[in-house]
C-alpha positions in Angstrom: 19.8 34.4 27.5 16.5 31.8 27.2 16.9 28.5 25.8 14.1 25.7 25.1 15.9 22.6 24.9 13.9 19.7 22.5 14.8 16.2 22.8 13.9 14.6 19.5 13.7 11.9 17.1 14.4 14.2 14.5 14.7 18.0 13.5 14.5 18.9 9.7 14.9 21.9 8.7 15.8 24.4 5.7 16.8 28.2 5.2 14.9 31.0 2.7 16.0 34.4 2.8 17.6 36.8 4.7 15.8 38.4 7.8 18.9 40.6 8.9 20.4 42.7 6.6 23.3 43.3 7.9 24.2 39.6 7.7 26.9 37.9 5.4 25.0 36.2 2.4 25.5 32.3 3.3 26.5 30.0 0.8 23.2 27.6 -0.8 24.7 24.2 1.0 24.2 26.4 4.0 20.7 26.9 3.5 19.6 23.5 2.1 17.5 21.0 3.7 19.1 19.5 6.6 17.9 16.7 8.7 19.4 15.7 12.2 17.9 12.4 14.0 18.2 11.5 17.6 19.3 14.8 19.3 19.2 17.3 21.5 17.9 21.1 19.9 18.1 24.3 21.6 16.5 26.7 20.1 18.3 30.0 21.6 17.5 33.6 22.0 20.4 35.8 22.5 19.6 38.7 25.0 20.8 42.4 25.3 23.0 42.4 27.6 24.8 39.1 26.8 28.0 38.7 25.5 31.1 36.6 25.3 31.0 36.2 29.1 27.4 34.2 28.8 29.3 31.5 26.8 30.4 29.4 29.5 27.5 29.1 31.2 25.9 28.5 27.7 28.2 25.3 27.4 27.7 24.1 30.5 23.5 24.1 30.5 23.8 22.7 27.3 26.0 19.6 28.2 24.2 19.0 31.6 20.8 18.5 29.8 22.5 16.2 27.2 24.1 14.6 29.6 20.4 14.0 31.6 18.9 13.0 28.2 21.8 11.0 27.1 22.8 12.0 23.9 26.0 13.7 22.1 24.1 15.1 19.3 23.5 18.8 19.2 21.8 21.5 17.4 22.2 25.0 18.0 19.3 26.3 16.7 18.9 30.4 16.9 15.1 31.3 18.2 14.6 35.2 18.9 10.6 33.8 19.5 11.8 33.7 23.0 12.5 36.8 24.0 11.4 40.5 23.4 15.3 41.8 24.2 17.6 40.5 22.0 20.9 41.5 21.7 22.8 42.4 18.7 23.0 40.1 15.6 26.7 40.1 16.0 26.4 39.3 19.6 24.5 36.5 19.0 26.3 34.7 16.2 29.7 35.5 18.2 28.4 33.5 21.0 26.5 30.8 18.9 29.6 30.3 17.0 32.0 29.8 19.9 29.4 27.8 21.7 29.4 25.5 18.6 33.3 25.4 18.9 33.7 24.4 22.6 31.0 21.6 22.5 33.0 20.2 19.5 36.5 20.3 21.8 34.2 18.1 24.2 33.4 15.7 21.6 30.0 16.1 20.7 28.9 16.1 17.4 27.0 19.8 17.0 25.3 21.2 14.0 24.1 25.1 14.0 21.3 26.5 11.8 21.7 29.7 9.5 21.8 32.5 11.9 19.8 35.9 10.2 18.1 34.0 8.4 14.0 32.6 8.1 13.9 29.3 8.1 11.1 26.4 7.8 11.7 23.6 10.5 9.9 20.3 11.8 10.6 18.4 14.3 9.0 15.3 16.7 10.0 15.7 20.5 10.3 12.4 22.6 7.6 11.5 25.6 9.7 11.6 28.5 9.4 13.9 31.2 13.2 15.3 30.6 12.8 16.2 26.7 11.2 19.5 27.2 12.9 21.9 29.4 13.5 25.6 29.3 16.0 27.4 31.4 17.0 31.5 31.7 20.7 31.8 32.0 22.4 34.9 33.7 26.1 34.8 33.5 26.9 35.8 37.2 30.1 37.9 36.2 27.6 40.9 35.2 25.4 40.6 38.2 25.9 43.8 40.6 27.2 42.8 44.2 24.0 42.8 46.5 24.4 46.1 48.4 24.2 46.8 52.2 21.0 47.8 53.5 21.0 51.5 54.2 20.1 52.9 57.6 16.8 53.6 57.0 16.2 49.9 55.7 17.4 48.0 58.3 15.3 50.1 61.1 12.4 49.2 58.9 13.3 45.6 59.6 14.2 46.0 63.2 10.5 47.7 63.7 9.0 44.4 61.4 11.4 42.6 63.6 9.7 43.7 66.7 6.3 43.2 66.1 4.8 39.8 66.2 1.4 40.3 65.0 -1.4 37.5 66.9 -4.8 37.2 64.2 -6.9 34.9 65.5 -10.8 34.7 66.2 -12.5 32.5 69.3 -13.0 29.0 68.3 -16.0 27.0 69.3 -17.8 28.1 72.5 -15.0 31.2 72.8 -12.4 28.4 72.7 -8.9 30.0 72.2 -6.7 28.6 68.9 -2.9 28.2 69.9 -2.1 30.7 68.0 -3.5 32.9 71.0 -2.1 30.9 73.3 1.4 30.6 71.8 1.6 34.7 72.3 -0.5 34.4 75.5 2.1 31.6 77.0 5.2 32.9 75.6 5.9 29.7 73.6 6.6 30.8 70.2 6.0 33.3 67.3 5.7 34.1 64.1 7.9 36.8 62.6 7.7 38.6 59.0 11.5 38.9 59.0 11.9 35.2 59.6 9.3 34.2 56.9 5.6 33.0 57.4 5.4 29.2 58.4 8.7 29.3 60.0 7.8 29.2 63.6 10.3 30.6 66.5 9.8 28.4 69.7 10.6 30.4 72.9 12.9 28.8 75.9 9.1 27.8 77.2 7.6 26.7 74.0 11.2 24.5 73.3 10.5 23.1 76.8 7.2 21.3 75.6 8.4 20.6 72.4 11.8 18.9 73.8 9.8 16.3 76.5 7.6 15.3 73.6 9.9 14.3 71.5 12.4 12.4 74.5 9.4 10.8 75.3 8.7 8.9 71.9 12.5 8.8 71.7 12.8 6.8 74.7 9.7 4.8 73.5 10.5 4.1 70.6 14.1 2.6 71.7 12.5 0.4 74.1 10.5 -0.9 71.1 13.2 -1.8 68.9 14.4 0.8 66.5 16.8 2.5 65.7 17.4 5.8 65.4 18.7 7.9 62.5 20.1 11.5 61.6 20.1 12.0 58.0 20.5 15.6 56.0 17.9 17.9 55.4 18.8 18.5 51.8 19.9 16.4 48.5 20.6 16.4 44.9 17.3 16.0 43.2 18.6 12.6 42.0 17.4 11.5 45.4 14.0 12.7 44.4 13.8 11.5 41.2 14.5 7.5 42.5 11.8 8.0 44.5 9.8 9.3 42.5 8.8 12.5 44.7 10.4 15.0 42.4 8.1 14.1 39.6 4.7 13.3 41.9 5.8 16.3 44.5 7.6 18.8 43.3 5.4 21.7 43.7 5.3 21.1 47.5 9.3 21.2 47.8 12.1 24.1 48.2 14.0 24.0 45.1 18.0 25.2 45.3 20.5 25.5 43.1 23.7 24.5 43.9 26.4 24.5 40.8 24.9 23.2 38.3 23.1 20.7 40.2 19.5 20.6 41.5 19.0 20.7 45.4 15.7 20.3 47.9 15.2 20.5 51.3 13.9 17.6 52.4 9.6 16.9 52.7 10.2 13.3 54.2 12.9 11.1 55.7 12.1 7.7 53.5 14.8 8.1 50.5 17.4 8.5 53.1 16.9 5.7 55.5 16.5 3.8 52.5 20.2 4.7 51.0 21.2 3.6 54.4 19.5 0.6 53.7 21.7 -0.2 51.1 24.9 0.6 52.6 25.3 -3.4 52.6 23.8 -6.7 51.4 20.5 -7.8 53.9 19.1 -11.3 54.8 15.9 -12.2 56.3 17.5 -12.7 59.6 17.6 -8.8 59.6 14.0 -7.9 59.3 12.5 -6.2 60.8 14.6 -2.7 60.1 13.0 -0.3 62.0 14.6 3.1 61.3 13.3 6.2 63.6 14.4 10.1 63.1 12.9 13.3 64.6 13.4 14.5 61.6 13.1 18.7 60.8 11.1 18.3 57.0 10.3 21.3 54.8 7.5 21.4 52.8 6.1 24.4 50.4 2.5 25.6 51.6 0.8 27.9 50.0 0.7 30.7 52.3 -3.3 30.7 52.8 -3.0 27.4 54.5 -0.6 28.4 57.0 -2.3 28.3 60.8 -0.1 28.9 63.4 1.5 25.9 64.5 -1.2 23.6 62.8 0.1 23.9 59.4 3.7 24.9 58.8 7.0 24.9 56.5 9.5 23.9 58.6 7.9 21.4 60.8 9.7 18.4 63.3 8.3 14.9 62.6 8.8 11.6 64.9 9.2 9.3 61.6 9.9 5.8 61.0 10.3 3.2 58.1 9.8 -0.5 59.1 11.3 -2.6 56.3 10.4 -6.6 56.1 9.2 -9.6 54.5 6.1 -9.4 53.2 4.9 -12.1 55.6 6.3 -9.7 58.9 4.0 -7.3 57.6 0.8 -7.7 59.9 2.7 -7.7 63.0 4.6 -5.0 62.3 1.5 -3.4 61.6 -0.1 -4.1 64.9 3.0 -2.7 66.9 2.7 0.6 64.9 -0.9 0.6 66.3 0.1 -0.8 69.2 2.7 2.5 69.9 0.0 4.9 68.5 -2.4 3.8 70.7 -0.2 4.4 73.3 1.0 7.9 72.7 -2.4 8.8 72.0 -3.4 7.5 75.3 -0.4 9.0 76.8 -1.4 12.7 75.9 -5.1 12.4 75.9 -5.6 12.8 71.9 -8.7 12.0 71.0 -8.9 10.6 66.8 -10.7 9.0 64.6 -9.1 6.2 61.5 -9.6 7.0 58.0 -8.6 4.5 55.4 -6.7 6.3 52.2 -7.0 4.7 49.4 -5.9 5.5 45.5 -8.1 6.5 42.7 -8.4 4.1 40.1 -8.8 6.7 37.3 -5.6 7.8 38.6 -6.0 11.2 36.4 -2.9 13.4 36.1 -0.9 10.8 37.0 -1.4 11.1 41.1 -0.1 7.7 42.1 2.5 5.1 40.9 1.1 3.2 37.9 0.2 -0.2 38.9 -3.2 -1.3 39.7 -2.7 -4.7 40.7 -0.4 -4.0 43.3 -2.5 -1.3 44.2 -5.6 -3.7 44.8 -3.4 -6.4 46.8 -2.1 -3.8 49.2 -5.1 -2.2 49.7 -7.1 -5.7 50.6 -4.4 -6.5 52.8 -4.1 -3.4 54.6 -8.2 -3.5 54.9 -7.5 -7.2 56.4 -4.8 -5.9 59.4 -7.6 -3.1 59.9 -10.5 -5.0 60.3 -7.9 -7.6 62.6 -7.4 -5.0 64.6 -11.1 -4.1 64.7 -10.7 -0.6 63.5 -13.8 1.8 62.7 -13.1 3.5 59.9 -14.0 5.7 57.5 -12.6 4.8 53.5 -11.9 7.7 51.0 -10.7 7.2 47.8 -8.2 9.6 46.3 -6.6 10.0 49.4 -3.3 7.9 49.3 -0.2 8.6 49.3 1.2 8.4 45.3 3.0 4.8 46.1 0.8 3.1 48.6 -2.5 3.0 51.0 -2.5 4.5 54.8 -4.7 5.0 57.7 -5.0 8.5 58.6 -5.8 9.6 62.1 -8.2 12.6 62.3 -8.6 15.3 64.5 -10.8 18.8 64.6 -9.1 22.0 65.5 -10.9 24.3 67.8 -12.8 25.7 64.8 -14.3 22.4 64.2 -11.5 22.2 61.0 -10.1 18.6 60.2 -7.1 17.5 60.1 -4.3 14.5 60.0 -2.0 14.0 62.8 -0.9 11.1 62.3 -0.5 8.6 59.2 0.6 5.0 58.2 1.4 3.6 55.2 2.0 0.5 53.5 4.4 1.1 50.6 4.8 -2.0 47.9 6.7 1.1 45.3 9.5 2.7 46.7 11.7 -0.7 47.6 11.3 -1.2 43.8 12.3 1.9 43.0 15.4 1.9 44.9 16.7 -1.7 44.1 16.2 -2.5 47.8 16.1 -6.6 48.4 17.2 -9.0 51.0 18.2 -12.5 50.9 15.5 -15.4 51.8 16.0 -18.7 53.8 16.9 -20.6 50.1 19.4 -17.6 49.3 17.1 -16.0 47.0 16.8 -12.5 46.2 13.5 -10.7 47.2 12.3 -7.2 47.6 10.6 -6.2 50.8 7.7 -4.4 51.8 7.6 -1.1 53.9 5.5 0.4 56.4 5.9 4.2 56.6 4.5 5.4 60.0 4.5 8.4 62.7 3.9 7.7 66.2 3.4 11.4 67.6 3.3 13.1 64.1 4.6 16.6 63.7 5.6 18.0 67.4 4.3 21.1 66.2 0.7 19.9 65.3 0.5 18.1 68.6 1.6 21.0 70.5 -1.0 22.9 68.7 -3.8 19.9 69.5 -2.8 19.8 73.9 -3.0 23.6 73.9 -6.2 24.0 72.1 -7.5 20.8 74.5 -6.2 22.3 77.4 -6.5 25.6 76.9 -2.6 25.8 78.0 -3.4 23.7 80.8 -0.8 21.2 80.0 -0.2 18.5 82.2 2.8 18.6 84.5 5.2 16.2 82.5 5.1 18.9 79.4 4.3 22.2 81.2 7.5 24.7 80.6 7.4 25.9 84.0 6.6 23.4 86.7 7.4 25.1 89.2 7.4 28.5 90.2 8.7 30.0 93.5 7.6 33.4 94.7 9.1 34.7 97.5 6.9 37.3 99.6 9.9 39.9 100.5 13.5 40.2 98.8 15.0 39.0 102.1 13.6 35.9 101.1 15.5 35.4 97.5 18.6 33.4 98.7 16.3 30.8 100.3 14.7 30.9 96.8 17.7 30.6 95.0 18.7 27.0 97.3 15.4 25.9 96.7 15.8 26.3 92.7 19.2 25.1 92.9 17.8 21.5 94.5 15.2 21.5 92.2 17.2 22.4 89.1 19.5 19.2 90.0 16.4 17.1 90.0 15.6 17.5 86.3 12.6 20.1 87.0 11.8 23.4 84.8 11.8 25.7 87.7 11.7 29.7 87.9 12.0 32.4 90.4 9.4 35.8 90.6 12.0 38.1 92.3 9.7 40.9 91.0 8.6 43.7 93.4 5.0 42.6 93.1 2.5 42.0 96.0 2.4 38.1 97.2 -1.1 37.9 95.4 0.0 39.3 91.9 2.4 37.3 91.8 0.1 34.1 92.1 -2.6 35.9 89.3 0.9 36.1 86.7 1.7 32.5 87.7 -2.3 31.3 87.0 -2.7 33.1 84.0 1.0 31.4 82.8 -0.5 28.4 83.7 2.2 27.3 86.2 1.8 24.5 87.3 2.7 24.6 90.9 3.5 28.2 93.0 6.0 27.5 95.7 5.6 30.1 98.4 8.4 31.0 100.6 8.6 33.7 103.7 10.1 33.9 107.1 7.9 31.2 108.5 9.1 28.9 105.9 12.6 29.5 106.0 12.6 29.3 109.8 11.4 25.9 109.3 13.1 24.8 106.2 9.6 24.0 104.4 7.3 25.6 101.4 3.6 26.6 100.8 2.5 25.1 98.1 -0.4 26.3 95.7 -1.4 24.0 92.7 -3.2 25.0 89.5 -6.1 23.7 90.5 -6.3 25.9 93.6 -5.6 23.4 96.1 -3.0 24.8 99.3 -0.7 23.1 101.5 1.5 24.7 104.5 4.4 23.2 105.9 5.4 20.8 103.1 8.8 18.9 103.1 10.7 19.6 100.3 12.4 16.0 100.1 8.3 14.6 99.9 7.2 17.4 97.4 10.3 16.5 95.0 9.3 13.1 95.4 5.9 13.7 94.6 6.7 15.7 91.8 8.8 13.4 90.1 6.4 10.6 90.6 3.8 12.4 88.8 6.0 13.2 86.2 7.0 9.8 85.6 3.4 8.4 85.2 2.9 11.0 82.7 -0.5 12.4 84.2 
């Protein structure tokens, strides 16, 4: 069955002659002019196929879009224009007919137009974005179960499953993307099975992605917010408050759940904001700075997906600082403040764009309201040029309900890209009735800061491999240690080295292969381990270690309470 349901201010309409034969001749008042104001039409084509059983879930479209558009007024208008497969005339008025009947039990008042018949019609559809919408409707009782994959099927998969194909060219000056160096390293893959965009992160790769994102944690704490787990799904009501569903649709996952409208979730914003709510505010409580490493969703198109550069499922370190509108510029300056930071922290090098809105505003890109526009915009252009931040302005680049400044980075193919963003938002509190209570007990509605600190873990894995060329620095390497012994008599001195470095916090690993000493050091380089611990008799005798660094570097006879020392000093400054 396809419907088109109309939301009018009026539908007239009136019946001529027969167009199915077999039809019962209706009496004239049947056919006469009618005129219906203020309703809801659905014009309905009746499919092969369809029968009795297609009723309920007839009804229950039907009412939900009344419902949404907020009338009780009905007409059940018969349209075979939209579809090629109609079912049988008697089908179709048997279903129409009973439809007509139900809707009535549920006290709406429902008129039907002359089924078999040609009839002239006019009608004048309302402007809002709910009074045109179209919907197929399969009643799920004649749906086939989903059948078992055969043999041959699922060892198609499993040899899909297997293969994790690595297409990448040499950046600049033979540089290698991470998507080499993901397959290279062992840190994570790609899989056809699993779906493009969906990344996999190995044990190694979930190492690096784990210490970033405890390290802005931490940070973050220290600074003064607070941190948030929210779902990764909601009804699209959600959406629709904020204004996403109708400016972002296309980039979200759409479910259906019931009769109700589901989407995994592209930001965290509408939720911290319902938790916002959860009770009255005052101006003694701004700042509210709510942080989530949040797991977001968002539908690229599947030309834009690069490795871990541009994904579907990505983790993001986001925050929402909600104050006064006078707290503004110093929240401001701490989110710089923490950006500058991490950036320094992990050797990022960026450079500031300032996004701003595009006063044609065509196809309706951003919330409609040009003044505030222009005040947030000058005021965000004040706090940059406070901060004495170089930056480049492009219009059209905002987000649809406020300014940001974007920080920009090039991939190893010279591509751009934004890592991080900030934004001042002067809609969305609006929107969603947020307000707090002033020093004279007045009722205002804040302002909100949107920000990242690290932005998506992936992306800035994908940045510190490409830098480093999987050199990462200790702090973040997935194996820091590695311990090669040079005989197999040598293991269980291995093992009680691993054991006391394992209770020290430190990613550590044993080569118990039966490889030379030296191939064992060529794996560890070419893993990019970080340090080799070597162990033979000599060592054991003595109770000490041989230690090779990445950079070359060798030292004999080395204490293992001062080399767990030194590690975890290094570690802690992060260098």
């Amino acid at each position: 069955m396809k419907i088109l349901c109309l939301h009018v201010d009026y539908i007239e309409w009136q019946g001529l002659k027969k167009a199915v034969k077999s039809m019962d001749d209706l009496p004239p008042n049947e056919l006469s002019k009618k005129k219906v104001q203020e309703a809801l039409v659905v014009l309905t084509a009746v499919e092969s196929g369809d029968s009795v059983g297609i009723l309920e879930e007839y009804v229950k479209n039907v009412k939900e879009i009344a419902e949404s558009v907020g009338t009780k007024k009905i007409v059940l208008y018969p349209y075979a224009h939209l579809s090629n497969n109609l079912s049988s005339p008697k089908d179709a008025i048997s279903v129409l007919e009973l439809a007509e009947k139900k809707l009535k039990e549920d006290n709406y008042e429902v008129s039907r137009a002359p089924f078999g018949y040609y009839k002239t019609f006019e009608l004048k559809v309302k402007g809002h974005p709910l009074s045109e919408l179209s919907r197929e409707i399969v009643f799920k009782g004649n749906e086939e179960k989903e059948k078992d994959l055969t043999l041959e099927e699922r060892k198609k998969l499993w040899r899909i499953m297997g293969k994790n194909r690595v297409q990448s060219i040499r950046g600049k000056d033979g540089m290698k993307s991470n998507v080499e160096l993901g397959k290279e390293l062992d840190l994570y893959i790609v899989n056809e099975v699993v779906g493009q965009g969906l990344p996999l992160f190995t044990p190694k790769g979930t190492a690096i992605k784990r210490e970033i994102e405890r390290f802005i944690v931490d940070e973050e704490l220290k600074r003064g917010y607070e941190h948030t787990s929210t779902p990764i799904l909601a009804k699209s009501d959600l959406y629709k408050i904020s204004g996403h569903w109708q400016h972002y649709k296309d980039g979200m996952f759409i479910l259906k759940v019931g009769k109700e409208d589901f989407a995994l979730r592209p930001m965290t914003c509408p939720f911290q904001f319902v938790l916002y709510k959860r009770k009255p505010r005052s101006y003694k409580d701004l700042p509210k700075k709510y942080a989530e490493i949040a797991t977001l969703f968002r539908s690229e198109q599947s030309g834009e997906l690069r490795g871990l550069t541009r994904v579907r499922q990505f983790t993001l370190a986001d925050a929402h600082l909600i104050c006064t509108p006078e707290q503004v510029e110093k929240e401001f300056f701490g989110v710089i403040d923490l950006i500058n930071y991490v950036m320094k922290t992990f050797g990022i090098e960026v450079w500031y764009q300032f996004s701003k809105w595009d006063p044609k505003n065509e196809g309706g890109k951003y919330v409609d309201n040009p003044e505030a526009w222009e005040k947030t915009q000058q005021s965000m252009k004040k706090i940059l040029d406070k901060l004495k931040i170089k930056y480049v302005e492009k219009e059209g680049e905002a987000a649809f309900y406020g300014p940001k400044l974007d920080l920009q980075y090039k991939d190893v193919y010279g591509k751009e890209d934004t890592l991080i963003t900030v934004q001042i938002d002067f809609a969305l509190p609006d929107k969603f009735g947020m307000t707090y209570l002033d020093k004279d007990g007045k009722e205002k509605i804040p302002m909100i800061i949107h920000r990242s600190s690290t932005g998506a873990t992936e992306r800035v894995i994908s940045y510190l491999l490409e830098k480093t060329q999987g050199n990462l620095p200790l702090w973040i390497s997935p194996v820091q240690v590695r311990i090669l012994p040079m005989s197999e008599k040598n293991n269980l001195f291995a093992e009680k080295i691993k054991g006391k470095l394992l209770e020290e916090g430190l990613r550590v690993e044993i080569d118990e292969s039966n490889e030379s000493l030296g191939k064992k050091v060529r794996n560890a380089q070419i893993e990019r381990v970080f340090y080799m611990v070597t162990i033979g008799d000599k060592e054991e005798e003595s109770n000490t270690i041989s230690l090779r660094s990445r950079d070359g570097s060798l030292e004999h006879g080395l204490n293992m309470t001062k080399f767990v020392s030194r590690l975890k000093k290094e570690i802690k400054n992060r260098k």
